[in-house]
C-alpha positions as CSV (number, residue, x, y, z in Angstrom):
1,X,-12.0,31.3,-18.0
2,X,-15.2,29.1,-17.0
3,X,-17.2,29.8,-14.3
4,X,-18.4,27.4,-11.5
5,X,-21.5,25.7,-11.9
6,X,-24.4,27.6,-11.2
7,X,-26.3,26.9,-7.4
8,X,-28.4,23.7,-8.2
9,X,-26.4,22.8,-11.1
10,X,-25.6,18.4,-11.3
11,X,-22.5,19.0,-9.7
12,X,-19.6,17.0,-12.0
13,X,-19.0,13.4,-10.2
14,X,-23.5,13.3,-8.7
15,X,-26.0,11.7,-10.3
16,X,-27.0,13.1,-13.2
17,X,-23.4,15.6,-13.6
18,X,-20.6,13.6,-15.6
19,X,-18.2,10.7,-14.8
20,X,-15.9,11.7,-11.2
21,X,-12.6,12.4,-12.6
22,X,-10.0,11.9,-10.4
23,X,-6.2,13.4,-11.4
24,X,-2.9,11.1,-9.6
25,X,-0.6,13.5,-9.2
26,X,3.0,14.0,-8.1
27,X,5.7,15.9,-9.7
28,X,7.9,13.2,-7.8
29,X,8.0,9.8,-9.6
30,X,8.8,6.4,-7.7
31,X,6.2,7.3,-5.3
32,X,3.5,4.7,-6.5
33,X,1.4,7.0,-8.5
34,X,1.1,4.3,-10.9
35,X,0.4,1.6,-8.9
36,X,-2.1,3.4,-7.1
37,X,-3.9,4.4,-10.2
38,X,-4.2,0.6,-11.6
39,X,-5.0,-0.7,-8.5
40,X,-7.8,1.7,-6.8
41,X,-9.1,1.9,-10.6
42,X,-9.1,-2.1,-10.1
43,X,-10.5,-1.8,-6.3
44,X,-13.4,0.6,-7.5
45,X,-14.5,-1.9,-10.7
46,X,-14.4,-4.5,-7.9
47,X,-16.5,-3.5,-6.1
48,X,-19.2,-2.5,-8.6
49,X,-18.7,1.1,-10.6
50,X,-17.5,1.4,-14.1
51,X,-14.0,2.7,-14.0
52,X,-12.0,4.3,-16.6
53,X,-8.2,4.9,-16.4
54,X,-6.4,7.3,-18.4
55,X,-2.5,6.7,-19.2
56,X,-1.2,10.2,-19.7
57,X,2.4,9.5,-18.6
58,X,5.0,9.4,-22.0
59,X,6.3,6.2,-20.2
60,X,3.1,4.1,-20.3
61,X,3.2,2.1,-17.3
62,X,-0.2,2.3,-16.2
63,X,-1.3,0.8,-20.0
64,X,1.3,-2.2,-19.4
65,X,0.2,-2.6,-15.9
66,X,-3.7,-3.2,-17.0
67,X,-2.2,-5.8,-19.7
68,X,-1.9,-3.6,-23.1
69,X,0.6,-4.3,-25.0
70,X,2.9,-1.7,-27.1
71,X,2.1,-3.6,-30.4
72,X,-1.4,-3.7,-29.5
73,X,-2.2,-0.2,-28.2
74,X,-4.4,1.9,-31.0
75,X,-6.0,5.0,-30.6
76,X,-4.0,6.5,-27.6
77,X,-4.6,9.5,-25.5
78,X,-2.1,11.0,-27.6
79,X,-4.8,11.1,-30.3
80,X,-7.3,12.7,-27.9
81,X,-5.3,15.5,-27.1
82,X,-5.0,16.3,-31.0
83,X,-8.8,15.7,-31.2
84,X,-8.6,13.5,-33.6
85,X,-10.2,10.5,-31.7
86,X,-13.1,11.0,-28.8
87,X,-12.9,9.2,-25.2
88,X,-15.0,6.3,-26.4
89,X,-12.8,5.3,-29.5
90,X,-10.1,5.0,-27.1
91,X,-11.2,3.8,-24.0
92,X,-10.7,-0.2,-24.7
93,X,-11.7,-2.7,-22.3
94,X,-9.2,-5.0,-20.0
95,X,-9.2,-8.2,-18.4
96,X,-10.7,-6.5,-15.3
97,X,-14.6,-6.5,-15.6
98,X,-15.8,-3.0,-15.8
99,X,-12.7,-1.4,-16.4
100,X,-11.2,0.4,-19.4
101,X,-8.2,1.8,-20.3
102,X,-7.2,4.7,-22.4
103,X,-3.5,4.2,-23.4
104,X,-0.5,5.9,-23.3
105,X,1.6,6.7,-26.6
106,X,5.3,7.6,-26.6
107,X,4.2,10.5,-29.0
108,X,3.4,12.1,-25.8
109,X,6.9,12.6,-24.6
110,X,6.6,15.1,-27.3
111,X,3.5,16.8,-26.9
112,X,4.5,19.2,-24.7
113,X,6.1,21.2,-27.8
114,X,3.5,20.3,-30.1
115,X,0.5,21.4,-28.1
116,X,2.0,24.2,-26.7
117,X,0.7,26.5,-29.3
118,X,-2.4,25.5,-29.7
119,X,-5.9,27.5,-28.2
120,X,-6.9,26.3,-24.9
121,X,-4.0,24.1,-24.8
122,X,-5.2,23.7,-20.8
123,X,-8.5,22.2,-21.9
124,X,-7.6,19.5,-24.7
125,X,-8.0,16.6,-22.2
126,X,-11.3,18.0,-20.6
127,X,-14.2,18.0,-22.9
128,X,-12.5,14.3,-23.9
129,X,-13.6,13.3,-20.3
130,X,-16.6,15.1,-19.7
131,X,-18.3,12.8,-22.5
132,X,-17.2,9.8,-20.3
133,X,-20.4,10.5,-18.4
134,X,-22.6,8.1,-20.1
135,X,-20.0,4.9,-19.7
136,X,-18.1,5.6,-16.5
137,X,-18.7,6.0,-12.9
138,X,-15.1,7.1,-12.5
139,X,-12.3,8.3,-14.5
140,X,-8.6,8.1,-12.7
141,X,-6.0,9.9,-14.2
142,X,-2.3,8.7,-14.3
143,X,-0.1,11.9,-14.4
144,X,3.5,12.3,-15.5
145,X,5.8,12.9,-12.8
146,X,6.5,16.3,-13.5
147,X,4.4,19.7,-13.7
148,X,3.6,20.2,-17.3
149,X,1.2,20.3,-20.0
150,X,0.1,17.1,-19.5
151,X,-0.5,17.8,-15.7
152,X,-2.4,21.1,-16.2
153,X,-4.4,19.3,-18.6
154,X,-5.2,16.2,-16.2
155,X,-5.8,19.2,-13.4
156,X,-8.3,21.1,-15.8
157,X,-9.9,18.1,-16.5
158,X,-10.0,16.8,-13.3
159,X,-13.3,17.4,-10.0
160,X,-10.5,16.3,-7.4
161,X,-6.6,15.5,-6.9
162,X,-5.4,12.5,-5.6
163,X,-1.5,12.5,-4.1
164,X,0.2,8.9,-3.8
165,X,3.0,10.0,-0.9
166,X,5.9,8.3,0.0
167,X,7.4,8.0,3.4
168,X,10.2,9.7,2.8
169,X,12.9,12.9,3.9
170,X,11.8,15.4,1.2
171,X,7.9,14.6,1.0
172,X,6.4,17.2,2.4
173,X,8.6,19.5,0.0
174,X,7.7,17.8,-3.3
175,X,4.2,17.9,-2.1
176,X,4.0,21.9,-1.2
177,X,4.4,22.8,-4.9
178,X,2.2,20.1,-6.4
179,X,-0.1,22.5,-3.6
180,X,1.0,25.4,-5.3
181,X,-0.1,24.8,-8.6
182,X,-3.5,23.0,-7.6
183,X,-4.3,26.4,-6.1
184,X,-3.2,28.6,-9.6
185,X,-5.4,25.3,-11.8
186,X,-8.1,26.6,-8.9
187,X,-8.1,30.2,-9.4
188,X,-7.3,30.5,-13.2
189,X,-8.7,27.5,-14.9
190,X,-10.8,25.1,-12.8
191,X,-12.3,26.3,-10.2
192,X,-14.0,23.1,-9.0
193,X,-10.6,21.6,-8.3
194,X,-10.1,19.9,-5.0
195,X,-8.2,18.0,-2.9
196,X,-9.4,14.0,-2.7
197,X,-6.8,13.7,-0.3
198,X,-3.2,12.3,0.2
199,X,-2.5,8.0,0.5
200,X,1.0,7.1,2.4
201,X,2.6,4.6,0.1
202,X,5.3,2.4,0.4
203,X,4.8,2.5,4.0
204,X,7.0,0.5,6.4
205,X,6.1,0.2,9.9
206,X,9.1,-1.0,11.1
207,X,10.9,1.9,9.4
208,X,11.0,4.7,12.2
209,X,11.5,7.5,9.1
210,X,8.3,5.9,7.9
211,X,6.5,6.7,11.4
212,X,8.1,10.4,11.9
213,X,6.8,11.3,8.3
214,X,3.4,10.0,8.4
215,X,3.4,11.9,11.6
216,X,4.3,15.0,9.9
217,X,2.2,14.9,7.0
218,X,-1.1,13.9,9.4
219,X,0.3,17.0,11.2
220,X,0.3,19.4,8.9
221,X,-2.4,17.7,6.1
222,X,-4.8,16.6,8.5
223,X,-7.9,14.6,7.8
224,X,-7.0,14.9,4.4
225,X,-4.9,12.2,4.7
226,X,-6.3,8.5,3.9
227,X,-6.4,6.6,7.1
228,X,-5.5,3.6,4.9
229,X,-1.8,3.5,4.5
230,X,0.1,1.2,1.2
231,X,2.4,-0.9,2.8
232,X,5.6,-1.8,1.2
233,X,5.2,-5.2,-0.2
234,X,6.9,-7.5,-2.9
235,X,4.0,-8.9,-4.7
236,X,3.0,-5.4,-5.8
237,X,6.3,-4.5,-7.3
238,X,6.1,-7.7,-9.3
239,X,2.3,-7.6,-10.2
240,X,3.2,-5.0,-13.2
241,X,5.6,-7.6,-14.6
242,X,2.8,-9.9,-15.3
243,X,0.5,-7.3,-17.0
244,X,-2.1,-7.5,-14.1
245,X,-2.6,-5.4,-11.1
246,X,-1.7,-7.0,-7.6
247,X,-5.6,-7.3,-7.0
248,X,-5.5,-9.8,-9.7
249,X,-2.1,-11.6,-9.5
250,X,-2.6,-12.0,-5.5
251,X,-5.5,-10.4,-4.0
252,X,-4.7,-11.8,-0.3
253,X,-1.7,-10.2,-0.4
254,X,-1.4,-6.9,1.9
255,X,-0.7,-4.5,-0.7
256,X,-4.1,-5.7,-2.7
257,X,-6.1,-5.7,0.8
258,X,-4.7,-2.1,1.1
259,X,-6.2,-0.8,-1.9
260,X,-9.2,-2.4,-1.6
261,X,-9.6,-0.6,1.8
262,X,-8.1,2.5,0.2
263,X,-11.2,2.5,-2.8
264,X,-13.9,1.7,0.7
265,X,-12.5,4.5,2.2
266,X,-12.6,7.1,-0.6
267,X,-16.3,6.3,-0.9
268,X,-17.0,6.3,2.0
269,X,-15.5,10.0,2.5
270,X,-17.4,10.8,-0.4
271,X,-20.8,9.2,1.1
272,X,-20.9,6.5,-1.5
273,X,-21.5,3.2,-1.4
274,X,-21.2,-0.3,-3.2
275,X,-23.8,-0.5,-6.1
């Protein structure tokens, strides 16, 4: 087990410590973990930092969202966690300035077996992003939506957790375990893991479900939870379609304007800035 860095340390995600590595995590899919992480990945390149995203969900949504092709995709993260490629032969640039992806394979829908016995099977994804440092400001994470290998590894390699959150019966309950396990990733394998915070997606104001939840998760979550809110909107359910992220394929749209506010708002929490 590693130890936390030492008082004085670069602290992972400063100037000077390695690229901020953000996991997007929930064990629940159709909650817009995707979209959130092609779109705040987009947001943050827009607004000046060198972004990285890093497919590492079996279905590969996040690779077609940013425009890569099946046919097209060559060294994969798949290859990473084998160590037989590093983050830089991977990471390949997309039609967003300053953005990269590292795709998805559907080798990985296998992975889970085939890594299982190997050392440190946590840690195969980490020291892949750590040397990110030099060429990214921020690495996002796209996690499988489900609590396995794949997520531990995103979670080791990961400074902080992002939770995309629908408005929905049954949120709170999906979202106590995905707790749960951040806290045994805290204590037994990273200890620098932390919350970034929780985003309400698919939000619908005229939905009174919508309202009651939001006020239950703000109740019990606090400040951890984004003041910026994903509304439910049509142009980002189509964007993916397209191979572009709604930022691109309408960026007046509310769902782009969200996440452009979402990527201000995480900075600003942080006590960052535009470069």
């Amino acid at each position: 087990m590693r130890t936390a860095p030492a008082e004085g340390a670069a602290r992972p995600g400063f100037p000077g410590g390695r690229a901020r590595t953000i996991a997007i995590a929930n064990q629940k899919g159709g909650v817009g973990k995707t979209t959130t992480a092609v779109n705040l990945a987009t947001a943050l390149a827009a607004i000046g930092r060198r972004v990285a995203v890093v497919d590492l969900d079996p279905q590969g949504n996040a690779s077609t969202g940013l425009g890569a092709a099946r046919s097209a995709r060559g060294v994969t993260v798949y290859e990473i966690l084998l160590g037989e490629a590093d983050f830089a032969a991977a990471a390949v640039a997309t039609a967003i300035p300053a953005l990269s992806l590292v795709p998805s394979s559907p080798d990985l829908a296998g992975a889970e077996l085939e890594l299982s016995t190997r050392p440190r099977r946590e840690f195969l994804l980490e020291a892949a992003v750590a040397g990110a440092a030099a060429s990214f400001d921020d690495v996002l994470i796209d996690c499988p939506p489900s609590l396995n290998l794949l997520t531990i590894n995103a979670l080791v390699a990961a400074d902080r957790v992002l939770v995309p959150l629908q408005c929905e019966f049954y949120a709170l309950e999906g979202v106590a375990q995905l707790m749960r396990t951040i806290e045994r990733v805290q204590r037994g394998l990273n200890p620098r893991l932390g919350l970034e915070g929780i985003v309400l997606t698919m939000y619908d104001r005229r939905n009174n479900l919508c309202e009651s939840v939001a006020a239950d998760v703000r109740g019990h979550f606090g400040s951890r939870v984004y003041d910026t809110v994903i509304p439910r909107n049509v142009r980002v359910s189509e964007a993916p379609s397209h191979g572009l992220p709604v930022l691109i394929y309408d960026h007046r749209c509310p769902g782009a304007q969200a996440y452009m506010q979402l990527a201000a708002e995480l900075l600003r929490r942080r006590g960052e800035g535009r470069r």
